[in-house]
N, C-alpha and C positions, 0 to 999 in steps of 0.2 A: 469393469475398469481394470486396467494393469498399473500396475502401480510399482514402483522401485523404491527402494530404501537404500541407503547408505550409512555405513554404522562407523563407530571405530570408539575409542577408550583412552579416557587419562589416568594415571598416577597407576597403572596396572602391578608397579612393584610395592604399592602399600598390601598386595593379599600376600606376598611372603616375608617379607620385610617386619624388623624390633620395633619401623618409626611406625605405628600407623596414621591415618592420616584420610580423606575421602576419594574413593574411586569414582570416575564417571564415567559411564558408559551413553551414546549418543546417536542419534538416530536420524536423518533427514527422508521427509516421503514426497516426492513428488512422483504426479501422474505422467506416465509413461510418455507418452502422445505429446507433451508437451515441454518435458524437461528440455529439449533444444536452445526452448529460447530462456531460463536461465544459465544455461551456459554458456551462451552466446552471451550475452550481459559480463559475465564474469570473465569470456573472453577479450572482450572490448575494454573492460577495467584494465588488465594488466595488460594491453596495446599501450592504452593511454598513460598509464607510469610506467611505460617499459619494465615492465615486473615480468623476468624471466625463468625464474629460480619458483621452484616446491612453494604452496602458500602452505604455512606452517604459523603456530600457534608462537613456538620459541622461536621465530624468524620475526618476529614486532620487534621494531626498531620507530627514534623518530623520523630518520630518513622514508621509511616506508608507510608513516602514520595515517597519513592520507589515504592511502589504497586501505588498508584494514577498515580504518570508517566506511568507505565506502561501501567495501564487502555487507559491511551492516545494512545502511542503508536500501541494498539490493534486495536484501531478503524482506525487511521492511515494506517495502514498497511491490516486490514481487506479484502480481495479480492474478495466477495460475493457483490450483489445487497447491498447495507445499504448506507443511508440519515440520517441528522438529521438537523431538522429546530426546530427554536427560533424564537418567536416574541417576542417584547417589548413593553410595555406599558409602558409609561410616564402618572403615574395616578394622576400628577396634573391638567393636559389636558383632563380628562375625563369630557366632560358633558352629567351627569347621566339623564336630560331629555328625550335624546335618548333611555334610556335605564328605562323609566317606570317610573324614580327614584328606579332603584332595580338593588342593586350592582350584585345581583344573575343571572340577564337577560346579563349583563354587560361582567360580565365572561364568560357566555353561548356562548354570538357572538365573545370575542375574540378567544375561543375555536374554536369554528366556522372559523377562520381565519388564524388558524393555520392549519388547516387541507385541506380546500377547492383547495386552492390554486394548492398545489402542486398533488394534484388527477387529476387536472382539467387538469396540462400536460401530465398526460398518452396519450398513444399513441395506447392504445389497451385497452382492459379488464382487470379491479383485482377487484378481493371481496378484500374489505379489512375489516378487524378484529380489533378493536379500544381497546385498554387497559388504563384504568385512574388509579391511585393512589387512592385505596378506604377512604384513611384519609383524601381526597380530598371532604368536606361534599358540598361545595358551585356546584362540578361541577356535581355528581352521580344525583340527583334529576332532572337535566332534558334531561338525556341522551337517554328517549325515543325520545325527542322531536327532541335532535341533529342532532340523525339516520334518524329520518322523513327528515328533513330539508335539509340535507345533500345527501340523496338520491337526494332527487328532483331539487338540485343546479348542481351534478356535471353532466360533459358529457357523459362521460362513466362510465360502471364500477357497482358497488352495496357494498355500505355499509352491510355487512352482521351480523354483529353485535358490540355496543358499551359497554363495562361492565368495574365495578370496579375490581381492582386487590391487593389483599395485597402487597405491595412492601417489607415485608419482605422475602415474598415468590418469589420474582418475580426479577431474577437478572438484567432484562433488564429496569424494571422500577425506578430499583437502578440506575442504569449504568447512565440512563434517569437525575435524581435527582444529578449527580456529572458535565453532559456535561450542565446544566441550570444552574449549581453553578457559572460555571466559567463566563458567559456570567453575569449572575446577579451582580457577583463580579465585575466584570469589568466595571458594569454599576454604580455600586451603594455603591462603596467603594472607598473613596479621598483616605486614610492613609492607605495604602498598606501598608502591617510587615509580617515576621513568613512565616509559611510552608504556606500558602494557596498562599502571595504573590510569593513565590518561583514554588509553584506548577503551578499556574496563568501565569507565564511566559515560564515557559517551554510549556507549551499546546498553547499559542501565537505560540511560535518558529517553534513548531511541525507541526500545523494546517497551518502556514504563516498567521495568522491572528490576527485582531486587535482584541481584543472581549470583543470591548467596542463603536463597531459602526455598522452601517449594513455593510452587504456584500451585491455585485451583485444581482440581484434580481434570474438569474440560477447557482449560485454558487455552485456548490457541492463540497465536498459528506456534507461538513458543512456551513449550510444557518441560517446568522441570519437577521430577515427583524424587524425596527423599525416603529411600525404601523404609519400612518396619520391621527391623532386624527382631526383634522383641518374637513376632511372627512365625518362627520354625526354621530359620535363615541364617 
């Protein structure tokens, strides 16, 4: 089976940054063969609210509220292979010893942990196809080295290629950048107000989820794991 992933990340300036605060790094898989017709769905949504602009996480508005639910809804309801895992960083608990003192290597392996995982349960074969957010500058520079690493970690399977993607061209890596909003939201916002708080609960409601904690560790079709920095990390 071929399989695609779309990744991308919130709060990337808590790994350098005095505030810290939780990173999210995020991951959507669908199968190859069939991604068409979610994005066909999602192209039909923003037909129908004339939604012509980037879907983006800080673009929630009430004007636009409706389509964001909806967004939910679609992945909800979607009947195709598709996943989507979240990890969390807690980057007060980062010691960067591990990591060279280099926030850059730092990213690299939590990248690395987002994806590992859940390859490692296949049960058969997939090339998978990696896609990052190319305004993403900390994680593109050592995506050779990820695919190396990466191959050689999991069971089955072959990494067949990792590469940046414009996310304004790229509706899945938007899609990507709105289901990490919520989770990051949830993580990282006391004073809930406004459309986002409104939007934030509806997608609890919908998903049955708290998401603002982990889930199960085989949760599907929505996994989010809270890393154990404690761990070597």
């Amino acid at each position: 089976m071929q399989i695609d992933i779309y990744c991308d990340e919130s709060r990337l300036e808590f790994l350098e940054s005095v505030d810290d605060g939780f990173m999210v790094i995020g991951s959507l898989w669908l199968e190859r063969e069939k991604r068409n017709s979610l994005k066909n769905q999602i192209k039909e949504l923003k037909e129908k609210h004339n939604f012509n602009v980037e879907i983006k996480w800080t673009k929630i508005s009430y004007k636009m509220l409706d389509f964001y639910k909806e967004l939910v809804d679609i992945f909800v309801d979607y009947q195709e292979f598709h996943f989507f895992k979240a990890i969390v960083v807690d980057t007060s608990k980062i010691n960067f010893e591990y990591h060279q003192n280099n926030s850059d290597i730092g990213f690299y392996k939590f990248y690395y942990q987002v994806l590992v995982h859940k390859m490692n349960t296949a049960s058969h074969h997939n090339d998978y196809y990696v896609y990052v957010d190319d305004k993403t500058n900390k994680v593109y520079k050592p995506l050779p080295l990820l695919k190396k690493v990466l191959n050689n970690a999991i069971y089955t399977g072959n990494i067949k290629l990792i590469e940046p993607r414009d996310s304004f061209e790229n509706l899945f890596i938007q899609y990507v950048d709105v289901l990490i909003g919520l989770v990051s939201y949830g993580y990282n916002t006391v004073d809930m107000r406004g459309a986002k708080k409104e939007f934030h609960d509806y997608a609890c409601e919908k998903l049955d989820l708290s998401l603002n904690k982990s889930t199960t560790k085989n949760k599907q079709p929505f996994n989010i794991f809270e890393i154990n920095l404690d761990r070597n990390f």
